[in-house]
Backbone of each chain as nested JSON, in Angstrom:
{
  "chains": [
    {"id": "A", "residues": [
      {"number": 1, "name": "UNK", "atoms": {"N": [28.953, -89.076, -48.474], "CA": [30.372, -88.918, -48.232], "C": [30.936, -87.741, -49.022]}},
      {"number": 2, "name": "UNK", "atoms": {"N": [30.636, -87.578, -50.573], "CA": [31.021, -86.862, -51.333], "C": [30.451, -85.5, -50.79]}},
      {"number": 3, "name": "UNK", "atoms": {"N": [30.788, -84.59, -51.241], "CA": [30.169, -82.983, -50.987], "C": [28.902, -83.086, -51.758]}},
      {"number": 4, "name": "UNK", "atoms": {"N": [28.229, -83.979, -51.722], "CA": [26.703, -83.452, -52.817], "C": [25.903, -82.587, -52.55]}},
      {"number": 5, "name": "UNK", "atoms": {"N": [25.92, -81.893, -51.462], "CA": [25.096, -80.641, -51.136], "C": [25.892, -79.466, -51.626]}},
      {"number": 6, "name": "UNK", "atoms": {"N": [24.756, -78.635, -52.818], "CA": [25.384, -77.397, -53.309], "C": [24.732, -76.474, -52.263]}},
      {"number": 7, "name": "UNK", "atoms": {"N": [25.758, -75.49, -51.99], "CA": [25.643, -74.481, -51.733], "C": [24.581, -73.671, -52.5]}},
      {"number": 8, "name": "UNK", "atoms": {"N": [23.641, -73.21, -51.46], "CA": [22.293, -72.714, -52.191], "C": [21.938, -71.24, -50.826]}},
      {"number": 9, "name": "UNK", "atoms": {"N": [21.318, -70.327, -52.045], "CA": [21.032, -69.139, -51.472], "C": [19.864, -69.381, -50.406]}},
      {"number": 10, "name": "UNK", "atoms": {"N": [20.069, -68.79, -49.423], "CA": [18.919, -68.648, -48.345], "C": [17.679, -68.076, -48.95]}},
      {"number": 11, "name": "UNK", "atoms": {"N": [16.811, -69.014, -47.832], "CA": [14.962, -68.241, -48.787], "C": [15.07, -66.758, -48.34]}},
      {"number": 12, "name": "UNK", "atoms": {"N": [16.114, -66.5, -46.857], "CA": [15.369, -65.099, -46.853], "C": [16.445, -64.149, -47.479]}},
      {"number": 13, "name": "UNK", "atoms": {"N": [17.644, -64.937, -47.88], "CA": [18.043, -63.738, -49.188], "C": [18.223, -63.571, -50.253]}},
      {"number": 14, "name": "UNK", "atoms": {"N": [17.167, -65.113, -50.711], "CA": [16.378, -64.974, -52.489], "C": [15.514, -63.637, -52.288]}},
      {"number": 15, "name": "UNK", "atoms": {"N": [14.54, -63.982, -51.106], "CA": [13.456, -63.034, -51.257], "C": [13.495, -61.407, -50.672]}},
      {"number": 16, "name": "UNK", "atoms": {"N": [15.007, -61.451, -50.412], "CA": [15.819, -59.748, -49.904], "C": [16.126, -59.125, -51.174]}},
      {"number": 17, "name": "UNK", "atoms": {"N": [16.956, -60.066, -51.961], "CA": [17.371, -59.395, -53.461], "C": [15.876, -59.39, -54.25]}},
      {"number": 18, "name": "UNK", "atoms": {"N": [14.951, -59.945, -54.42], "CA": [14.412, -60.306, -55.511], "C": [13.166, -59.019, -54.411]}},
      {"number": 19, "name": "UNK", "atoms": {"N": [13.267, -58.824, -53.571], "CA": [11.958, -57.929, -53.281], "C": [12.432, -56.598, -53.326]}},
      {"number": 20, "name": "UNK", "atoms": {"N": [13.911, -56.22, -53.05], "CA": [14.29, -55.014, -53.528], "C": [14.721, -54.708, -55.118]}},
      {"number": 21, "name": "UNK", "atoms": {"N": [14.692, -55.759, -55.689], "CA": [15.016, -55.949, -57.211], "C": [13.714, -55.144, -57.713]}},
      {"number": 22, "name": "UNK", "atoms": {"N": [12.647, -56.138, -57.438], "CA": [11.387, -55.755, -58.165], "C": [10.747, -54.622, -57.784]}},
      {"number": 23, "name": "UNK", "atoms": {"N": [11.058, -53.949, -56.388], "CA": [10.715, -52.781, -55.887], "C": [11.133, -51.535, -56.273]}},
      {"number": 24, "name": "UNK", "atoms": {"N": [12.54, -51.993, -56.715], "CA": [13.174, -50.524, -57.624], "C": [12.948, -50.737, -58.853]}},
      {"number": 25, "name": "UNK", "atoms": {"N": [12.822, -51.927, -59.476], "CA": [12.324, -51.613, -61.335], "C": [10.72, -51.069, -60.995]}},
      {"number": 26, "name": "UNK", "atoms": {"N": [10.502, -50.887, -59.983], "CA": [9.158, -50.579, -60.143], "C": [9.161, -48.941, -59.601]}},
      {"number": 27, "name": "UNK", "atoms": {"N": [9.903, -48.74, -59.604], "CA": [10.077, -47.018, -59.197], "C": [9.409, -46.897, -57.483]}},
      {"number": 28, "name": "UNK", "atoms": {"N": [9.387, -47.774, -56.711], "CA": [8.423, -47.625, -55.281], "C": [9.591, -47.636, -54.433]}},
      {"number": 29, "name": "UNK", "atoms": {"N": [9.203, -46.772, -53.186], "CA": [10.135, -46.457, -52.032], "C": [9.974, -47.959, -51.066]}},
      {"number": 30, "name": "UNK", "atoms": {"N": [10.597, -47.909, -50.381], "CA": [10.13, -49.012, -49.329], "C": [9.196, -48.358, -48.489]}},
      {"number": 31, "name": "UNK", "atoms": {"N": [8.997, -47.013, -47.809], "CA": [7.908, -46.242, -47.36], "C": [6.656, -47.195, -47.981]}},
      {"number": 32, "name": "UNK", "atoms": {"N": [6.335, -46.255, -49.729], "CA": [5.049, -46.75, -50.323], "C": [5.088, -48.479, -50.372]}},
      {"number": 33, "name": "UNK", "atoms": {"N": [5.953, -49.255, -50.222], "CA": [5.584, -50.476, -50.778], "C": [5.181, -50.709, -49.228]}},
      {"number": 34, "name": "UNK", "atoms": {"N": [5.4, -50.378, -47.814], "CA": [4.965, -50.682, -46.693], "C": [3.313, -50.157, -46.712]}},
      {"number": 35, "name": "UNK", "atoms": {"N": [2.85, -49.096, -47.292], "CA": [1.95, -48.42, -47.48], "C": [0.677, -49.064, -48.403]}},
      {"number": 36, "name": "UNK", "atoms": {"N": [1.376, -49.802, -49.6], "CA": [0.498, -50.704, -50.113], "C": [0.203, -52.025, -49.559]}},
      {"number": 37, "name": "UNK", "atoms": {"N": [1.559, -52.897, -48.967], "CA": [1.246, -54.017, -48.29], "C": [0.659, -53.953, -47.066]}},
      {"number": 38, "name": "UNK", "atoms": {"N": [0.458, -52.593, -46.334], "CA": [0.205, -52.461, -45.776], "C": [1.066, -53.435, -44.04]}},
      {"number": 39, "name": "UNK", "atoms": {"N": [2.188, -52.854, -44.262], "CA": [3.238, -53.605, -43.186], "C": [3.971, -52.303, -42.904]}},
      {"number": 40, "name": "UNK", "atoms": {"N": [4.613, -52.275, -41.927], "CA": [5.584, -51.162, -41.526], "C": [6.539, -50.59, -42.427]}},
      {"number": 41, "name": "UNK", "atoms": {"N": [6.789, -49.575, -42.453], "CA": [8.122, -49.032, -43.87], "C": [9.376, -49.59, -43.21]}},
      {"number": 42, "name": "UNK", "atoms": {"N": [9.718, -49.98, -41.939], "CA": [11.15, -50.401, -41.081], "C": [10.884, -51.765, -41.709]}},
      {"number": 43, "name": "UNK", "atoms": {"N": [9.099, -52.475, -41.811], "CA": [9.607, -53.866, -41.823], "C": [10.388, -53.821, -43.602]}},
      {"number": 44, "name": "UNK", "atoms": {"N": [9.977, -53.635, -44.705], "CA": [10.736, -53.224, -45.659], "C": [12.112, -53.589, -45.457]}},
      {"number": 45, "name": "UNK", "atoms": {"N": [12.426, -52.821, -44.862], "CA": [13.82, -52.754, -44.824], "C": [14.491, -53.696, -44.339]}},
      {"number": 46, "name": "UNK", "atoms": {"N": [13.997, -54.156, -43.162], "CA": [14.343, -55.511, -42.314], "C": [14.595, -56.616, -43.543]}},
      {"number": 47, "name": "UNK", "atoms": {"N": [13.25, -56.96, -43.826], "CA": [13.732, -58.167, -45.154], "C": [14.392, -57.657, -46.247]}},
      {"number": 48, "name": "UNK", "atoms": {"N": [14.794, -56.24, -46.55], "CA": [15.755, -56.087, -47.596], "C": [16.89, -56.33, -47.06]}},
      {"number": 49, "name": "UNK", "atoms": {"N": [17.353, -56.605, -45.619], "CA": [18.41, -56.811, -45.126], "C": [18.941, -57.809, -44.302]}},
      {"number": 50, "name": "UNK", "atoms": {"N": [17.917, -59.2, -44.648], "CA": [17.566, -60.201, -44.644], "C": [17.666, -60.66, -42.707]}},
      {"number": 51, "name": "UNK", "atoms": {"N": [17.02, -59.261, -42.13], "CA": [17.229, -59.515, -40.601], "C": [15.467, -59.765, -39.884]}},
      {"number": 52, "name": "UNK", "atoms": {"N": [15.047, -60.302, -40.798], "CA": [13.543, -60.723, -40.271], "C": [13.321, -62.204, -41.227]}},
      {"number": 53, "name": "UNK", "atoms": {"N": [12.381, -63.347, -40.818], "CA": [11.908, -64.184, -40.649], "C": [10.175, -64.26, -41.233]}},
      {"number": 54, "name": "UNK", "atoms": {"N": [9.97, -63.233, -42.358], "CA": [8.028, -63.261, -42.649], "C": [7.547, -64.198, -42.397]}},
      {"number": 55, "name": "UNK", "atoms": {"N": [6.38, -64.146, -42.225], "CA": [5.312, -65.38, -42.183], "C": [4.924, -65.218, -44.274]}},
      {"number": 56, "name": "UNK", "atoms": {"N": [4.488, -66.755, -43.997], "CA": [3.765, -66.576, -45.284], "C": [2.955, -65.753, -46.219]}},
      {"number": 57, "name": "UNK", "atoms": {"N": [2.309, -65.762, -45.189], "CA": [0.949, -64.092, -45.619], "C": [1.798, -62.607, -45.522]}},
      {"number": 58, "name": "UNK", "atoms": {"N": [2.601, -62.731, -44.778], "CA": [3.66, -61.313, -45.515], "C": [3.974, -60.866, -46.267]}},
      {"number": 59, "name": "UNK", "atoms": {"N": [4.481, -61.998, -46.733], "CA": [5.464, -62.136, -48.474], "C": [4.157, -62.671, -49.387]}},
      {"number": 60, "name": "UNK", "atoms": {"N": [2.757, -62.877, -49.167], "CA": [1.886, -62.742, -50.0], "C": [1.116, -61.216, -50.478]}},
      {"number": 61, "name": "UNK", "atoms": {"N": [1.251, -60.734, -49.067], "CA": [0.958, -59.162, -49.249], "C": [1.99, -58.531, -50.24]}},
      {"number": 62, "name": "UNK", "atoms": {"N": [3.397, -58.443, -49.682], "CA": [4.187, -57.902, -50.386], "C": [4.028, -58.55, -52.457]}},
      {"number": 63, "name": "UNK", "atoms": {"N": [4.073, -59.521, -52.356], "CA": [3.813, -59.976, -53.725], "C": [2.668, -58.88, -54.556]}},
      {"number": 64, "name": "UNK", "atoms": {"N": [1.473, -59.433, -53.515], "CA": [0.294, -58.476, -54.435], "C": [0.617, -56.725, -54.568]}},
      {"number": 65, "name": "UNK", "atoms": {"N": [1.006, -56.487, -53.183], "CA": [1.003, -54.998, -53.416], "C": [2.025, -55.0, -54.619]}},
      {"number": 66, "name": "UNK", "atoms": {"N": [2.904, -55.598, -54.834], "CA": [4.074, -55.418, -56.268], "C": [3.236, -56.348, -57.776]}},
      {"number": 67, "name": "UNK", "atoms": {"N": [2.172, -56.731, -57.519], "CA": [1.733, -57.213, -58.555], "C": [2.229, -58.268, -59.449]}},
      {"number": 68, "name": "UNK", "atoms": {"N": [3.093, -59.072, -58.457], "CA": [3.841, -60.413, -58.972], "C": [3.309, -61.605, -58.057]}},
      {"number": 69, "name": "UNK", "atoms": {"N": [3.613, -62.506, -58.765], "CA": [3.542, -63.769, -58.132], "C": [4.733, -64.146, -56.988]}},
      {"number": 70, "name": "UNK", "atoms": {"N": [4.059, -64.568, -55.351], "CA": [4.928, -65.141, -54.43], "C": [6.127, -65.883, -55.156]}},
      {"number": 71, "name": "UNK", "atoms": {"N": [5.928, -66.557, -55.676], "CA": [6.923, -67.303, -56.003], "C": [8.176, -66.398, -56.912]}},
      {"number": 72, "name": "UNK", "atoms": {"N": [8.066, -65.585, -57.676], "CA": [8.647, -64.176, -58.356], "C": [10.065, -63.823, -57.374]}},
      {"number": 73, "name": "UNK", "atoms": {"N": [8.879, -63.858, -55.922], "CA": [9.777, -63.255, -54.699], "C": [10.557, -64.165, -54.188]}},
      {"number": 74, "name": "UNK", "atoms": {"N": [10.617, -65.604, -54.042], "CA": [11.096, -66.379, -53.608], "C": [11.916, -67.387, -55.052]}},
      {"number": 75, "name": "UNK", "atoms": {"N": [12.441, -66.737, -56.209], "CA": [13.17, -67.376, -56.763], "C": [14.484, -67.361, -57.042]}},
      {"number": 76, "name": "UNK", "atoms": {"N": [15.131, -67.963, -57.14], "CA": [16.995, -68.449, -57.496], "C": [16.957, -67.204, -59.093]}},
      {"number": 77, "name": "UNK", "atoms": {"N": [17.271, -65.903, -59.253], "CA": [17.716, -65.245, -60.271], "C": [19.396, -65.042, -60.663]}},
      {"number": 78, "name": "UNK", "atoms": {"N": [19.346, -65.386, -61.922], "CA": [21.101, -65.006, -62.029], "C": [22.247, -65.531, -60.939]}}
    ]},
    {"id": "B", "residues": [
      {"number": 1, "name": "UNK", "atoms": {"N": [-12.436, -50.8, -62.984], "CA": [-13.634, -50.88, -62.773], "C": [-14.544, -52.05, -63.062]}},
      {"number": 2, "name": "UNK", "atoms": {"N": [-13.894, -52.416, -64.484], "CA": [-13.944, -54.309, -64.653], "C": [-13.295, -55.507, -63.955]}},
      {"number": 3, "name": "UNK", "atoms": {"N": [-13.886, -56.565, -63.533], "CA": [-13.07, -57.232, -62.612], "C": [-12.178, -57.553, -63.147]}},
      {"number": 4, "name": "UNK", "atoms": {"N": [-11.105, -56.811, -63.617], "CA": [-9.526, -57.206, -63.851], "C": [-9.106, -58.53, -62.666]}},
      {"number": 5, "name": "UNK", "atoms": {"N": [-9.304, -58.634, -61.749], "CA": [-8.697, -59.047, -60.722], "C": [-9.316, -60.835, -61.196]}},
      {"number": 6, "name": "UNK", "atoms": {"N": [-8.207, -61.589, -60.984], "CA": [-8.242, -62.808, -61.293], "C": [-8.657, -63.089, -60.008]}},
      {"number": 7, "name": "UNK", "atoms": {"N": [-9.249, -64.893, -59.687], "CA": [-9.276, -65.79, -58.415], "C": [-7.76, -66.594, -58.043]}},
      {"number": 8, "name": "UNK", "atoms": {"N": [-7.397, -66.119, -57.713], "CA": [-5.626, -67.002, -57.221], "C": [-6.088, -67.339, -55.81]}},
      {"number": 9, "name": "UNK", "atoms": {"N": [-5.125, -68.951, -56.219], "CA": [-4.707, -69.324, -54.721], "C": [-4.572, -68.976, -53.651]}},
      {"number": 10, "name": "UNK", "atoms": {"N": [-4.921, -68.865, -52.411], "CA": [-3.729, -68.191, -51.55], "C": [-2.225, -69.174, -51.775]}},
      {"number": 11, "name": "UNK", "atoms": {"N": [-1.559, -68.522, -50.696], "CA": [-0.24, -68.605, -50.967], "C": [-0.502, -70.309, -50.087]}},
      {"number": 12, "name": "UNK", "atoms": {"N": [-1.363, -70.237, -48.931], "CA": [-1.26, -70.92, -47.775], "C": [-1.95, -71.973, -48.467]}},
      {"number": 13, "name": "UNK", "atoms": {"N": [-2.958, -72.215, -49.462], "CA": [-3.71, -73.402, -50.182], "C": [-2.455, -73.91, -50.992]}},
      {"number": 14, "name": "UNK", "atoms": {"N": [-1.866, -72.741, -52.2], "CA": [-0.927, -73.616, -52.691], "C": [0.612, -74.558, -51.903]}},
      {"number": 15, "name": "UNK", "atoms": {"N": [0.693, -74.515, -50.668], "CA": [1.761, -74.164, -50.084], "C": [0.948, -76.241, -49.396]}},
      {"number": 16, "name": "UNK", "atoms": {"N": [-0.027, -75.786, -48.851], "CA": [-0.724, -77.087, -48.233], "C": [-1.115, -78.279, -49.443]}},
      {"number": 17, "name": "UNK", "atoms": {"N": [-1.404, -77.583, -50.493], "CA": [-1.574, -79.104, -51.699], "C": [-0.262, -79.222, -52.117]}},
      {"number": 18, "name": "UNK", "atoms": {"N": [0.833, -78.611, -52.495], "CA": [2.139, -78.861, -53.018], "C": [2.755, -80.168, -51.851]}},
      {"number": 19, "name": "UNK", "atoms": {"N": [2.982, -79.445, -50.369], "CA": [3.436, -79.945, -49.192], "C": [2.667, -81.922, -49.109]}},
      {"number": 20, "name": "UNK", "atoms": {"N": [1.088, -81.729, -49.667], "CA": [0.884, -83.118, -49.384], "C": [1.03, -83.842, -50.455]}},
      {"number": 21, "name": "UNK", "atoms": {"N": [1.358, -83.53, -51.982], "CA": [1.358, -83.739, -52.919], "C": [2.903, -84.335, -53.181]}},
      {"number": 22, "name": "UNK", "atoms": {"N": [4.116, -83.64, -52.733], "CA": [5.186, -84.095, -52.642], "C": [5.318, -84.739, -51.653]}},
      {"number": 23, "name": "UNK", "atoms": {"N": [5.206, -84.701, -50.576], "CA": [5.023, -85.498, -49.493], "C": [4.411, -87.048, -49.356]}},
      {"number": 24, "name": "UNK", "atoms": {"N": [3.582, -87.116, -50.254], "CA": [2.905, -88.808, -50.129], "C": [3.639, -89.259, -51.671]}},
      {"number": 25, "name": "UNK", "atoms": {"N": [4.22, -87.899, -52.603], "CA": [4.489, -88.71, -53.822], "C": [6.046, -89.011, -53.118]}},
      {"number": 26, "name": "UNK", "atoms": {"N": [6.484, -89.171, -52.25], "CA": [7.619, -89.656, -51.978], "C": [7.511, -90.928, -50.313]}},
      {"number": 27, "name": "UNK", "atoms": {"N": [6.268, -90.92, -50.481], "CA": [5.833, -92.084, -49.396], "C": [6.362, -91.469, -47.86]}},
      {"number": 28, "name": "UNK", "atoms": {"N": [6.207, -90.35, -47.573], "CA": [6.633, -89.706, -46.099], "C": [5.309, -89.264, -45.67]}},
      {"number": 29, "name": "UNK", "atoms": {"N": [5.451, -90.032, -44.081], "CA": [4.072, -89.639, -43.688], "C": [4.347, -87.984, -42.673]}},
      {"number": 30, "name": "UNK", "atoms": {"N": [3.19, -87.913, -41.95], "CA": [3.292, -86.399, -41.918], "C": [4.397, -86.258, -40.684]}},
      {"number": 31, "name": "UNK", "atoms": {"N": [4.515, -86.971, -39.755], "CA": [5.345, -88.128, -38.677], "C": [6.787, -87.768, -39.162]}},
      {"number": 32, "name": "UNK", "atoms": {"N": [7.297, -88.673, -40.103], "CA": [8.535, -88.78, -40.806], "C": [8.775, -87.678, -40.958]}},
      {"number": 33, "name": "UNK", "atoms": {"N": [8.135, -86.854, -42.016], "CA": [8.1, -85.467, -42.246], "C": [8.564, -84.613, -41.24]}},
      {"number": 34, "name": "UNK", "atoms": {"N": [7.998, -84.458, -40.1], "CA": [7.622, -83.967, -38.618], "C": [9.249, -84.187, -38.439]}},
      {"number": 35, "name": "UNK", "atoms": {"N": [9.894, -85.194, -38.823], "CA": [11.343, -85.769, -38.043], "C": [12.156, -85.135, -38.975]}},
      {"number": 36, "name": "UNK", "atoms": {"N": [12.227, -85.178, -40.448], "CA": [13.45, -84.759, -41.71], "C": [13.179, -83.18, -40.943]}},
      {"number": 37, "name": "UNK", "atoms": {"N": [12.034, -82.7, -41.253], "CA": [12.664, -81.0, -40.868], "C": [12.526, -80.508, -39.504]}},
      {"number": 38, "name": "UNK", "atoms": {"N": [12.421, -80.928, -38.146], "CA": [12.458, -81.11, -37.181], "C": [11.546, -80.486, -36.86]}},
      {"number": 39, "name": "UNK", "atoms": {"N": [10.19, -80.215, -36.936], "CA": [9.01, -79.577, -36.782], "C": [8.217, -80.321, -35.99]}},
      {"number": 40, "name": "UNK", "atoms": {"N": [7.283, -80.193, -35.396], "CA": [6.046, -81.312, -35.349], "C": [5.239, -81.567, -35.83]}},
      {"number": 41, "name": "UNK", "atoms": {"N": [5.02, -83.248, -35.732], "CA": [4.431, -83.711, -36.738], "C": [3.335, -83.499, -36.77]}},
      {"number": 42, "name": "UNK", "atoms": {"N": [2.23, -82.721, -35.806], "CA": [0.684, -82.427, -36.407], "C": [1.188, -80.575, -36.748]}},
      {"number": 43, "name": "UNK", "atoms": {"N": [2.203, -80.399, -36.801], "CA": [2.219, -78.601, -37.022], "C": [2.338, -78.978, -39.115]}},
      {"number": 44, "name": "UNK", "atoms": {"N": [3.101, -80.41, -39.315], "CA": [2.13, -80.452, -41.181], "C": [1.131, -80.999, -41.151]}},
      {"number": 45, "name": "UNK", "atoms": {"N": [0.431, -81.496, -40.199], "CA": [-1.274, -81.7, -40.454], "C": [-2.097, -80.331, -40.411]}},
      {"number": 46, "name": "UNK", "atoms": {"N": [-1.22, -79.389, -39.631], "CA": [-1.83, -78.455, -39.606], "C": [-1.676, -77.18, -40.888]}},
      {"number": 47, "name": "UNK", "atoms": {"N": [-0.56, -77.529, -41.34], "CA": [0.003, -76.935, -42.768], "C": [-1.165, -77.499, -43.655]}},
      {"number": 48, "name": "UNK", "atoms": {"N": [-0.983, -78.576, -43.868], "CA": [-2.219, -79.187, -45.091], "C": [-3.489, -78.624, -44.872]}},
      {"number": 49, "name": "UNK", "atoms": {"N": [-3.418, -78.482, -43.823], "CA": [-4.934, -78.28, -43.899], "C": [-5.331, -76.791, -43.545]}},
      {"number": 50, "name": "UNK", "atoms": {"N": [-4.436, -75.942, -44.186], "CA": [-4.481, -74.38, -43.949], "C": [-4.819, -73.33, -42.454]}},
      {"number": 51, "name": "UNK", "atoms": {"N": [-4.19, -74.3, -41.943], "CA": [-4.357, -73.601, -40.36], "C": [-3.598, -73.025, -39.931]}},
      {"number": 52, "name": "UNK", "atoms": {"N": [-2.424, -73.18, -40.484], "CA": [-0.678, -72.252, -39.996], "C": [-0.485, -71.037, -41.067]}},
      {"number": 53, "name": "UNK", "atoms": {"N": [0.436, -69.99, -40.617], "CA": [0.6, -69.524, -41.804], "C": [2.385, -69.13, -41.299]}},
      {"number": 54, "name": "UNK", "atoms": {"N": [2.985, -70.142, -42.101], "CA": [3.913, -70.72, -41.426], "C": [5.146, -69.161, -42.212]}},
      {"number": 55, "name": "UNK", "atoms": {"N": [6.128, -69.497, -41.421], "CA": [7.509, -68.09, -41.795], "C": [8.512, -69.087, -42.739]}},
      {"number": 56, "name": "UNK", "atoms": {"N": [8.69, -68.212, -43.679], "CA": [9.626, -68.283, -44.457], "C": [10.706, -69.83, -44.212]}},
      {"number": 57, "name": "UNK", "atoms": {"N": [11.073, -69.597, -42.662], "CA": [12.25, -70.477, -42.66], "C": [11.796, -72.296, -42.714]}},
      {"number": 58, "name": "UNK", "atoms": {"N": [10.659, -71.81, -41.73], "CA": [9.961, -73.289, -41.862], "C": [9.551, -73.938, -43.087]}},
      {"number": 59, "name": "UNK", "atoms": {"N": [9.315, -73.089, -44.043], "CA": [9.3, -73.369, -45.281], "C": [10.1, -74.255, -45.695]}},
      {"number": 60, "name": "UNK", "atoms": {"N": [11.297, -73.507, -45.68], "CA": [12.61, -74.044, -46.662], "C": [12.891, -74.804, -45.633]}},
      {"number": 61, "name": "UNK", "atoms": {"N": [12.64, -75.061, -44.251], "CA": [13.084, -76.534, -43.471], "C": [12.557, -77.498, -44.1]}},
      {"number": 62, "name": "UNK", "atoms": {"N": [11.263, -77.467, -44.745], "CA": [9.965, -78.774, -45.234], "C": [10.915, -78.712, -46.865]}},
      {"number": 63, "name": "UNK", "atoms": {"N": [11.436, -77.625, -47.632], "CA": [12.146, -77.825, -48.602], "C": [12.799, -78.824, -48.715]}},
      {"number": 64, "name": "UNK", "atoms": {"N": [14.032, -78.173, -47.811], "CA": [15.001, -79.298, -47.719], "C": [15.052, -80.691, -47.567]}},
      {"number": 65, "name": "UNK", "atoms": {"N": [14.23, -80.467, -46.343], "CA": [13.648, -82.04, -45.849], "C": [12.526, -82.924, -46.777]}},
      {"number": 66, "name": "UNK", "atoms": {"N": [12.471, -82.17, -47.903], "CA": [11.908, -83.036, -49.167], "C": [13.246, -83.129, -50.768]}},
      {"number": 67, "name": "UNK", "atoms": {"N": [14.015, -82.639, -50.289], "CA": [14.524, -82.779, -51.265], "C": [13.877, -81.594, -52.431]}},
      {"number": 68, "name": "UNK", "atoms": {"N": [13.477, -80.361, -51.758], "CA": [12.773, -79.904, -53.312], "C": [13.37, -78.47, -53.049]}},
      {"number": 69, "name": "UNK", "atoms": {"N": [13.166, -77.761, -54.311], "CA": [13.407, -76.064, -53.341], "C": [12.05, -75.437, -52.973]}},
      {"number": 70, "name": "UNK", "atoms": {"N": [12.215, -74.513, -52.556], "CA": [10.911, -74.304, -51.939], "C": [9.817, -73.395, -52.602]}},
      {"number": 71, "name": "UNK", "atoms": {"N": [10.664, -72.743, -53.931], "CA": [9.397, -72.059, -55.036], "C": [8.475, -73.961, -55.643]}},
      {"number": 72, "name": "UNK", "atoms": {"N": [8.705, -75.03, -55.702], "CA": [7.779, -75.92, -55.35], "C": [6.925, -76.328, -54.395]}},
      {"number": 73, "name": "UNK", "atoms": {"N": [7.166, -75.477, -53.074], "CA": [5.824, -75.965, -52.237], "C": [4.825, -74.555, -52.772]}},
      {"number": 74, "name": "UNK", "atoms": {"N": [5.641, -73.991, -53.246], "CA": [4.364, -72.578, -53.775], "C": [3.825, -71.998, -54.96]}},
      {"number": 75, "name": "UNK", "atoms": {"N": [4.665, -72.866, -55.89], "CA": [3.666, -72.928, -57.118], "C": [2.481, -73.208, -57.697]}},
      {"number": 76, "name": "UNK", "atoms": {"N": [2.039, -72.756, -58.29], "CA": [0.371, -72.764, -58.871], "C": [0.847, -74.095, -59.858]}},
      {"number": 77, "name": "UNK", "atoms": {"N": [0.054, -75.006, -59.424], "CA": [0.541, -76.469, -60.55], "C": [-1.055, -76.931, -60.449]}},
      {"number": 78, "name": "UNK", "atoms": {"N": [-0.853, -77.423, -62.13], "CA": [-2.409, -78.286, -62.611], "C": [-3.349, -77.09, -62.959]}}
    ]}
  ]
}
């Protein structure tokens, strides 16, 4: 009855902020980070702009090519 | 040139032991499950048992529909 559901950030725009977060402390273009994950440089951008849907193994690529843990990418920051 | 490189999970192993691990520790069979996040119910038999490699949203549907957030179906635990 009460409002007990908090308002909570979407998975795909934890993992929009937190993959362009970690992509610019890391000095990498979205070009090269498509280049290491080996995914399109447009798709990049798509999930920085939270207008795509990854599969799992996407956002595992993207993790490794950035050298963090999936979960890194998919967390509640600040 | 040294194997720096650790053995990690995939994303899709930790994602399938978390999913059955919270899932039976809350007495929901894969059925029930199948019904809270409106999925079908052998598409989490097929999660557990690393055959899907499921998108982002379906994720956080099995989240919700456990009551958990969803950096818990993908954490490295134990």
């Amino acid at each position: 009855m009460s409002g007990r559901k908090v308002q909570r950030e979407s998975a795909r725009s934890r993992l929009a902020r937190n993959l362009r977060a970690i992509r610019t402390s890391q000095g990498i273009s979205q070009e090269e980070l498509g280049d290491l994950a080996q995914l399109h440089r447009t798709y990049i951008g798509f999930l920085e702009r939270l207008e795509r849907n990854p599969s799992l193994e996407n956002i595992e690529r993207l993790a490794d090519a950035l050298n963090v843990d999936i979960v890194d990418l998919l967390a509640v920051t600040r």
